[in-house]
C-alpha atoms as a printed R data frame, in Angstrom:
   type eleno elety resid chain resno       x       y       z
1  ATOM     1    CA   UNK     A     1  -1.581  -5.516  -9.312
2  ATOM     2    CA   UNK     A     2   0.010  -7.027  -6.247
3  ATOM     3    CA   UNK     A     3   2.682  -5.413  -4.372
4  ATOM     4    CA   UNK     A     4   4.869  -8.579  -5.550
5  ATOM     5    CA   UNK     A     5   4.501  -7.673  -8.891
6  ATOM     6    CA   UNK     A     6   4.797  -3.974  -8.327
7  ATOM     7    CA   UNK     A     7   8.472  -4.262  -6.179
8  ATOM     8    CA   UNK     A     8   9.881  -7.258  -8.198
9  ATOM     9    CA   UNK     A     9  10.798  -5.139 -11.667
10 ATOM    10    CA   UNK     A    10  12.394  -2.516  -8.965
11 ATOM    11    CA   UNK     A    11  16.267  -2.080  -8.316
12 ATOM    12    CA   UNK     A    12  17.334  -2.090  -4.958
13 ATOM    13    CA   UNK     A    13  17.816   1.698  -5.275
14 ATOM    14    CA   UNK     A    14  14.372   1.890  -6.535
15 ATOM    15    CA   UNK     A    15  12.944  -0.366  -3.866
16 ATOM    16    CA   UNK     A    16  14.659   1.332  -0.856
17 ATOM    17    CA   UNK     A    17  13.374   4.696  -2.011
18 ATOM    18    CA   UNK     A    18   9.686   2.919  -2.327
19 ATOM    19    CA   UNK     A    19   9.755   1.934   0.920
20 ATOM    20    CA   UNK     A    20  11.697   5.115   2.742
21 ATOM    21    CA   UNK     A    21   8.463   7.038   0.976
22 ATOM    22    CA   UNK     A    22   6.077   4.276   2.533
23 ATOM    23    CA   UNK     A    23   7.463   5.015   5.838
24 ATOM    24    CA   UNK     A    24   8.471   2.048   6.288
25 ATOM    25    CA   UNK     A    25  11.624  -0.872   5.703
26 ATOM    26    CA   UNK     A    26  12.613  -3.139   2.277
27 ATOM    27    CA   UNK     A    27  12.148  -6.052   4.805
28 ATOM    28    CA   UNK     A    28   8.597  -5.331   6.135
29 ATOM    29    CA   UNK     A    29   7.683  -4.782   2.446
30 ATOM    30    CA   UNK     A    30   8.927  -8.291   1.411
31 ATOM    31    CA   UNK     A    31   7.143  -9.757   4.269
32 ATOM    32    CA   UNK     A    32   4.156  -8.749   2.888
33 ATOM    33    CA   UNK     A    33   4.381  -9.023  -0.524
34 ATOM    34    CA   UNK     A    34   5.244 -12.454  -0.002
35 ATOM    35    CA   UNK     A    35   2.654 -12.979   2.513
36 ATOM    36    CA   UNK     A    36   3.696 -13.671   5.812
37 ATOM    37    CA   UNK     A    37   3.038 -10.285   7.101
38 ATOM    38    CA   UNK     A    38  -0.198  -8.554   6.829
39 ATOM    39    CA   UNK     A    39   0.025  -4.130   6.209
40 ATOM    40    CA   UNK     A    40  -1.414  -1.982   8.603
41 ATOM    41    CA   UNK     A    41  -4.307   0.388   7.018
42 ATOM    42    CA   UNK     A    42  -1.835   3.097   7.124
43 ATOM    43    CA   UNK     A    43   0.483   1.410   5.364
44 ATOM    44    CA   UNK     A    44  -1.679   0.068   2.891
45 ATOM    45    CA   UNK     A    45  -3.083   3.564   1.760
46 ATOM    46    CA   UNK     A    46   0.743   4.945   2.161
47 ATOM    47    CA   UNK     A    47   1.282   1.844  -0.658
48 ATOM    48    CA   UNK     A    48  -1.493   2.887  -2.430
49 ATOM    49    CA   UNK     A    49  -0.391   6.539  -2.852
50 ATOM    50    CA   UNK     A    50   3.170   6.025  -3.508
51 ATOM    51    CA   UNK     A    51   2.250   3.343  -6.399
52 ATOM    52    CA   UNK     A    52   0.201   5.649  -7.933
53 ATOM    53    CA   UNK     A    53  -2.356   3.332  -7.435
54 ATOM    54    CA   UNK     A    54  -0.931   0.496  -9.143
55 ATOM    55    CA   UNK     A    55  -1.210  -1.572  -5.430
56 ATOM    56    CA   UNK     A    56  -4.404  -0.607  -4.592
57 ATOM    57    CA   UNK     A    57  -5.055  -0.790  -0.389
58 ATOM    58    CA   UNK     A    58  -8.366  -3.534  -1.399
59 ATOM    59    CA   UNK     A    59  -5.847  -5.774  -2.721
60 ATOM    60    CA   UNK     A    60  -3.462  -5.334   0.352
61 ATOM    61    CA   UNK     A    61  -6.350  -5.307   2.567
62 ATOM    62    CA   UNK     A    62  -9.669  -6.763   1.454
63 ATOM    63    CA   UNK     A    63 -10.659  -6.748   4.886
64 ATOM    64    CA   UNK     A    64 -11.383  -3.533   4.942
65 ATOM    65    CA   UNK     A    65 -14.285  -1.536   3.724
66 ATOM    66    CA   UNK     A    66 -12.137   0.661   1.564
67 ATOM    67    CA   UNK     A    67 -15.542   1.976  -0.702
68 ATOM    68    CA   UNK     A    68 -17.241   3.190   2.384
69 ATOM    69    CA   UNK     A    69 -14.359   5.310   3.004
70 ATOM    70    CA   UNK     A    70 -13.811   6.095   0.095
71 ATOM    71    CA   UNK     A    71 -17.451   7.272  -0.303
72 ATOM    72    CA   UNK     A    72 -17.587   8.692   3.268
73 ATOM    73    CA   UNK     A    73 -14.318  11.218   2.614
74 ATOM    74    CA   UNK     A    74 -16.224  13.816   0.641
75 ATOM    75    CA   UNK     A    75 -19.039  13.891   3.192
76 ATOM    76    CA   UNK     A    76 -16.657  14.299   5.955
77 ATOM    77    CA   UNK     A    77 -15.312  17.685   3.482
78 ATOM    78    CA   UNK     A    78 -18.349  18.962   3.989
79 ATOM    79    CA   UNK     A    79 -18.854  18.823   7.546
C-alpha cells in the first residue's frame, strides 16, 4: 500500500496523531504521499512502524537497499 492510500481513509484526528507518532507534520506527509516530496530513511522506517507495516519503507523508498538491512540487523545483534 501507498502512504496515499494508507492516510486518505484517516480523519484529521486520526491523521494528526499518525504523523505526531512519525515525528513529523500532516503537511510534510501530504507532500509525500502526493509526491512532491521525497521521505528521509528515518522517516520512511518511522512510516513503516507506525503503519504496522501497511506503508512499507521499499515503497516510500525503493532507492534504498532495505533487504540488505534488513538481512544485516541480526548480524549486527550478534556482534
Amino acid at each position: 500500500m501507498n502512504l496515499l492510500d494508507y492516510m486518505k481513509p484517516l480523519n484529521k484526528a486520526e491523521l494528526d496523531a499518525f504523523a505526531e507518532a512519525c515525528d513529523t507534520s500532516t503537511g510534510q506527509l501530504k507532500q509525500i504521499a502526493y509526491g512532491h516530496r521525497r521521505a528521509g530513511a528515518a522517516l520512511a522506517i518511522s512510516i513503516d512502524r507506525h503503519s504496522g507495516g501497511k506503508v512499507p519503507c521499499e515503497v516510500l523508498r525503493p532507492d534504498i537497499d532495505w533487504g540488505y538491512l534488513r538481512g544485516s540487523a541480526g548480524g549486527l545483534e550478534a556482534a
